[in-house]
N, C-alpha and C positions, 0 to 999 in steps of 0.2 A: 504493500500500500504506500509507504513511503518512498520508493522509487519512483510508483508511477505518478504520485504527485510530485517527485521532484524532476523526472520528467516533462510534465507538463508544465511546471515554471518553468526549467528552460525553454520551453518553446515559446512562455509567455514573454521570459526577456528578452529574446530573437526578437520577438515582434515589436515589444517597447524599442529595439533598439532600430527596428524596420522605419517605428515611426517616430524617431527623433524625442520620445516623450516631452518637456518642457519646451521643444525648441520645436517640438512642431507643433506644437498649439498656440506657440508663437508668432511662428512663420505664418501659417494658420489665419490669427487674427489679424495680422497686414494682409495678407492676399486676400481679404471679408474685402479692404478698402475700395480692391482692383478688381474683384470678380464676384459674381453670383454667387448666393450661399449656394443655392441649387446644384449648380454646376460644380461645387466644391465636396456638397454632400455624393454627389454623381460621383467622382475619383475617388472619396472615401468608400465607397461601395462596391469600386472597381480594386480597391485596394485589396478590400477580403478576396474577391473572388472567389473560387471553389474552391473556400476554408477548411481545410483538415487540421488543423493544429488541435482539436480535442478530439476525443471520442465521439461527440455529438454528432457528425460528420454520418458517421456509419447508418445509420437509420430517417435521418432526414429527405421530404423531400423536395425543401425548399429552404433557403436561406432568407429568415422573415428579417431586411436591414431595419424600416422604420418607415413611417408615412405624417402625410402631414404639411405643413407651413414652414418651409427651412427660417421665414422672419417670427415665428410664432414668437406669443408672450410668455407661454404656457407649455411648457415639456412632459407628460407623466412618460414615469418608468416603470415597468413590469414587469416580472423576473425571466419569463422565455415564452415562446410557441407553442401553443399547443395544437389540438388535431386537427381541427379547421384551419388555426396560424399557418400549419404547415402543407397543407395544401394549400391554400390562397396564398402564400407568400406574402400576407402583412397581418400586421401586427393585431390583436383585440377583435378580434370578427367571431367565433363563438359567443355561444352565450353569456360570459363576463364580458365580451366586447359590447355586446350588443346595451348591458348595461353599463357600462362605461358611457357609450354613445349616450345613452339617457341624460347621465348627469350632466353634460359637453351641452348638450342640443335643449334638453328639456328644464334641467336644473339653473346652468348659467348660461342659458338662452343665446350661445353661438354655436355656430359651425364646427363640427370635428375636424373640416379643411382648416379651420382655424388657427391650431392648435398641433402638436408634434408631437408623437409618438410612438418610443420604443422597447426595449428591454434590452433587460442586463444578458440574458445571450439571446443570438443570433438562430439558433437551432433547435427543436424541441427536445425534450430530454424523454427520453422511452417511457413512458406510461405515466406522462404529465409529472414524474417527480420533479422535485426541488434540483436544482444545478450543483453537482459539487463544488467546490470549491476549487479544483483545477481547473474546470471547466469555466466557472464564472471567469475568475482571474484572468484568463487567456480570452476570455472574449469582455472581457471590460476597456480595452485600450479602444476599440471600435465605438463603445458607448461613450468614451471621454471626447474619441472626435466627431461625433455626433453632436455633444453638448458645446465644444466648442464653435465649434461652425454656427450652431442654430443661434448660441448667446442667448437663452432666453431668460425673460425677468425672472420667473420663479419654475421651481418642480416641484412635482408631486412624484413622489414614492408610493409604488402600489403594492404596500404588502412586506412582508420579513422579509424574504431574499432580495429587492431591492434595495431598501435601507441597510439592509446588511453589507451587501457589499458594495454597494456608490456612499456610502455614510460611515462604513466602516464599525456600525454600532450594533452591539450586540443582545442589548435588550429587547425583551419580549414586543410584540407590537402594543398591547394592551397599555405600557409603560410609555410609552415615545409619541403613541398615534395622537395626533391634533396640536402637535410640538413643532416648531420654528426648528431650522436647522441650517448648516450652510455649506456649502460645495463650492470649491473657487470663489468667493464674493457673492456668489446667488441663491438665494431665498429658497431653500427645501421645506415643503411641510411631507411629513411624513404621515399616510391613512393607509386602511384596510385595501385590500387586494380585493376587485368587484368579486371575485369568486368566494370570499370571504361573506360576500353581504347575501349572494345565492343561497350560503348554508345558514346564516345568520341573517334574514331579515332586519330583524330590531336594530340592527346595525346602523342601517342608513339613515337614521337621524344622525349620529356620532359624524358620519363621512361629511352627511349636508355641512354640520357646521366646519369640519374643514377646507371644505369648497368655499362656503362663505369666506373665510381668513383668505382662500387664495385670490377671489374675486376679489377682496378690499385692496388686495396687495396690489393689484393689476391695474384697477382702475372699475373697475365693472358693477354696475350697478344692480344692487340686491333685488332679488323680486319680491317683493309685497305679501307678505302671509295673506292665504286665501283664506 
C-alpha cells in the first residue's frame, strides 16, 4: 500500500513539475491579461489529455474536465464523476446534479451557464466511492489550474472529499459546513454534497443558508421568503 501511494506521488510530482506549480499559475495569471480564459481552460484540458497517471484511468469512460462560465463569480467543487458524469463527460448531470441545478436556477435565480463547475478528480472512481488519496492528489494540480484560470470571487465545496483535499481540513462536514474559508485569497464556504441532501432531506435548509452567505458574498440578491 505504501509503495503504491508512493508511487502515485511520484507521478503527482512529475506532473507538479509538468506544470511549473507557483510559476504556472503565475504565468497563468499574465496570459488571463492577453488571452481568453476559454481558450486557456481549452490547453488546460488538452494538457491532461488521455490521463493515466492514476488508476482511475482503467475503468472510465470519459474524462469529466468541468463546464460552465470560465468568467464565472461562482466555482463549486465536487469530489468526482459518477455514472451519468461518466458517460456524458460533464460534470453534476445525475441526480445530485440535477439538484445542484435546482439550487443554481431555482434557489439563487441564475443560470448554471453562469456559474463553473468541477471536481477534485477528473475520472469516476468504481462504484461511486470516495477518491483515494493518491488518486485525488495527482488529479488536484488540474483542479488548481482550473481555479486559477477561472479566478472566481468565491467557492463552494461540495461535500468531505472536497474540503478535504482543496482545504486541506480534516474535520467532519457537520463541524466546518456553513464556515468561511480561504484558498489562495478567495472566499470558500464549505456545505453538504447534493447527494448528501438526497439521503438527508432536512438538510436543505442548512445548504439554503449557505447559498445565502454565498449570494451576499457575490453580490446577488436574496429572494423574499414566500
Amino acid at each position: 500500500m505504501k509503495e503504491k501511494l508512493k508511487e502515485q506521488l511520484i507521478l503527482r510530482a512529475k506532473l507538479l513539475e509538468q506544470f511549473g506549480v507557483g510559476y504556472y499559475f503565475d504565468r497563468e495569471k499574465k496570459e488571463l491579461k492577453q488571452s481568453d480564459k476559454k481558450q486557456l481552460l481549452e490547453r488546460l484540458r488538452k494538457k491532461i489529455g488521455d490521463c493515466k497517471l492514476c488508476e482511475l484511468h482503467l475503468n472510465r469512460t470519459n474524462i469529466v474536465f468541468g463546464t460552465g462560465d470560465p468568467n464565472a463569480k461562482i466555482m463549486f467543487v465536487g469530489e468526482g464523476p459518477g455514472e451519468e458524469e461518466d458517460i456524458q463527460g460533464e460534470p453534476f448531470v445525475g441526480k445530485s446534479g440535477k439538484l445542484l441545478t435546482d439550487i443554481i436556477t431555482k434557489g439563487m435565480r441564475i443560470s448554471r451557464e453562469e456559474v463553473y463547475i468541477a471536481n477534485i478528480v477528473k475520472c469516476r472512481p468504481p462504484g461511486n466511492r470516495n477518491p483515494k488519496p493518491g488518486e485525488a492528489l495527482t488529479c488536484l494540480p488540474f483542479l488548481k489550474g482550473q481555479i486559477a484560470i477561472v479566478s472566481p470571487e468565491v467557492i463552494v465545496c461540495l461535500g468531505k472529499v472536497a474540503v478535504s483535499f482543496l482545504l486541506q481540513r480534516p474535520e467532519p462536514m457537520n463541524m466546518i459546513r456553513g464556515k468561511w474559508f480561504d484558498y489562495n485569497g478567495i472566499p470558500v464556504m464549505a456545505t453538504f454534497h447534493p447527494s448528501h441532501l438526497l439521503r438527508n432531506p432536512s438538510a436543505k435548509a442548512e445548504v439554503w443558508k449557505d447559498i445565502q452567505e454565498v449570494m451576499k458574498k457575490v453580490g446577488l440578491p436574496i429572494p423574499p421568503k414566500k
